[in-house]
C-alpha positions in Angstrom: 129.8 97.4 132.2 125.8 97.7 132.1 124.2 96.2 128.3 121.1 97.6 127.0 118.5 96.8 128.4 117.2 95.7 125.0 118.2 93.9 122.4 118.8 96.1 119.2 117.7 93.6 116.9 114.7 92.5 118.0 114.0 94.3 121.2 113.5 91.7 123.3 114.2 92.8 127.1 117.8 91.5 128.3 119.6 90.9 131.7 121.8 94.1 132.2 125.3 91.2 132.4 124.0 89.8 129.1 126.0 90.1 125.8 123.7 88.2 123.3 120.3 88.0 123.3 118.5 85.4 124.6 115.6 85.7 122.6 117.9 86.2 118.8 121.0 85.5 119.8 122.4 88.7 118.5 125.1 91.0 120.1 124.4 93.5 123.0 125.5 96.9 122.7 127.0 97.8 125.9 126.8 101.7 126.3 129.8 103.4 127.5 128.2 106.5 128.8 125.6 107.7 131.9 124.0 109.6 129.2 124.0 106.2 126.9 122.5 103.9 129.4 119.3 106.9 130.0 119.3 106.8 126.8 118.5 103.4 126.3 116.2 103.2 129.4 114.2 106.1 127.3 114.1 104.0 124.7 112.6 101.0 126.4 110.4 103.3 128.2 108.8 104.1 124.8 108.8 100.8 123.7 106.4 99.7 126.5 104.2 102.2 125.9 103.8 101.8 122.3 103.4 98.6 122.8 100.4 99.0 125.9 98.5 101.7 123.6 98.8 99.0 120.4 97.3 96.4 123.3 95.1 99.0 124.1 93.7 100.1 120.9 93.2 96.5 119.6 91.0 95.7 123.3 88.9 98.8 122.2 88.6 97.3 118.3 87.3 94.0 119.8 84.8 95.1 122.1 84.4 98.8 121.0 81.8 100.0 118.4 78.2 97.8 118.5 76.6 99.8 116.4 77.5 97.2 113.3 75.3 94.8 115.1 72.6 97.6 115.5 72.7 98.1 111.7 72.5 94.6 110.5 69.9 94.2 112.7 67.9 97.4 111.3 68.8 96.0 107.8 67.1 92.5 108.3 63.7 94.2 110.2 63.5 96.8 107.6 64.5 94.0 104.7 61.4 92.1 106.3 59.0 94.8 107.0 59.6 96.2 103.3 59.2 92.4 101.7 55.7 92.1 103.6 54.7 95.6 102.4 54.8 94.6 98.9 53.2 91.4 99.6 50.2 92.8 100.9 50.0 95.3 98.0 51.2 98.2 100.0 53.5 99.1 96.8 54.9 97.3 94.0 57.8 95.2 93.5 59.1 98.1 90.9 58.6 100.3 94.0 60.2 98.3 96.1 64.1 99.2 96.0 63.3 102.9 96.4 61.8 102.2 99.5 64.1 99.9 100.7 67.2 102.0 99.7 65.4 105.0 101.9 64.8 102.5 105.0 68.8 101.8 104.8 69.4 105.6 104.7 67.4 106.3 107.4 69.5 103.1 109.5 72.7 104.7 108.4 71.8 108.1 109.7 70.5 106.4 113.4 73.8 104.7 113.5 75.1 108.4 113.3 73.4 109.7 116.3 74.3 106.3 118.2 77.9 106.8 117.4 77.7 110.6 118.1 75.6 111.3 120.7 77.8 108.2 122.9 80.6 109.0 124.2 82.2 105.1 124.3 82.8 105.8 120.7 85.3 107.5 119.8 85.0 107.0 115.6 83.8 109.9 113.5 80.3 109.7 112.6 79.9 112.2 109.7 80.5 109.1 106.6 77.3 107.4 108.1 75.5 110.3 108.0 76.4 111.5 104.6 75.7 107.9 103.3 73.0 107.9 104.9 71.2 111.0 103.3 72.8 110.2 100.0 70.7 106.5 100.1 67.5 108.7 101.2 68.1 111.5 98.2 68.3 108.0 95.9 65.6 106.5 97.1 63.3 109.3 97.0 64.4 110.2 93.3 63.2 106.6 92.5 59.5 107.2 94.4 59.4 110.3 92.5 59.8 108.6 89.3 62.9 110.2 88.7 65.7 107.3 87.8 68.2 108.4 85.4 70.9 110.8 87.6 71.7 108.6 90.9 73.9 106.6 89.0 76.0 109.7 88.2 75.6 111.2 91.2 77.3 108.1 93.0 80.2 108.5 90.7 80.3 112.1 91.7 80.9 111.3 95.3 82.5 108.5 95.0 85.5 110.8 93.5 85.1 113.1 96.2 85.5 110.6 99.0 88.6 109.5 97.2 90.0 112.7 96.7 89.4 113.4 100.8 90.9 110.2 101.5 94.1 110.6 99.6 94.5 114.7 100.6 93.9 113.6 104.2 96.5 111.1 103.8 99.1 113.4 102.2 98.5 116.2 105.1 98.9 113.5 107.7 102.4 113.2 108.4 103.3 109.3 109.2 104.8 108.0 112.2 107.7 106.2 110.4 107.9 109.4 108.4 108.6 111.9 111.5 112.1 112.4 112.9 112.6 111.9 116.7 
């Protein structure tokens, strides 16, 4: 009789003439059936693949998306240009974070076209831009004089982002969810 290529328990792969694992120790299932054993070759089948697209997508997370260097670079040039600004008396120090809080909405929105306009990444771009122009609405509220709303409006969106996040969620069916 031909085992399972797999064990059940903890799928570890299994001589066909094995009846425990080698890896567990537990009991091999031996199918009985032709349908049975293509069964379970199916079911390894899947297994590798899952497994080589989880390789796969945690290669891309390591080397992927650069642009986080890119921005923290931005940050500490713009962080520098804007502290040598106020130093020689380009704007005050009470000026200073609207300006600064523009320069990081502007960096947000050129990590947006990097990340859109390249095809090597494949991560939605739209949340940079939108923080982006919400940091340069903010900031230009605070040149204009104009500081008592921005708190508000943060709280605003910050709801809204949450509300996305947990709708999204709920229309996105889970993979443990879905029958096979």
């Amino acid at each position: 009789m031909i085992g399972l290529p797999f064990c059940t328990k903890c799928g570890a792969n299994v001589p066909d003439d094995a009846t425990f694992c080698p890896k567990c120790g537990g009991q091999i299932a031996t199918p009985t059936t032709a349908t049975e054993r293509i069964r379970a070759r199916e079911e390894k089948h899947e297994k590798q693949e899952k497994g080589e697209k989880e390789e796969k997508h945690e290669k891309e997370e390591k080397s992927g998306d650069r642009t986080g260097v890119l921005v923290g670079g931005l940050i500490l040039i713009w962080l520098g240009i804007s502290l040598y600004l106020v130093q020689a008396h380009r704007f005050s120090w009470d000026q200073w974070w609207p300006y600064f809080i523009v320069g990081i909405g502007v960096i947000l929105i050129v990590q947006a076209i990097v990340r859109y306009s390249t095809a090597r990444y494949k991560r939605p771009a739209a949340g940079f831009l939108i923080g982006g122009v919400v940091l340069i609405v903010i900031g230009l509220a605070g040149i204009a004089g104009i500081k008592d709303w921005w708190p508000f409006l943060l709280i605003a969106i910050g709801v809204v982002v949450i509300l996305a996040g947990v709708t999204a969620r709920a229309r996105t069916p889970r993979p443990d969810k879905q029958s096979t």
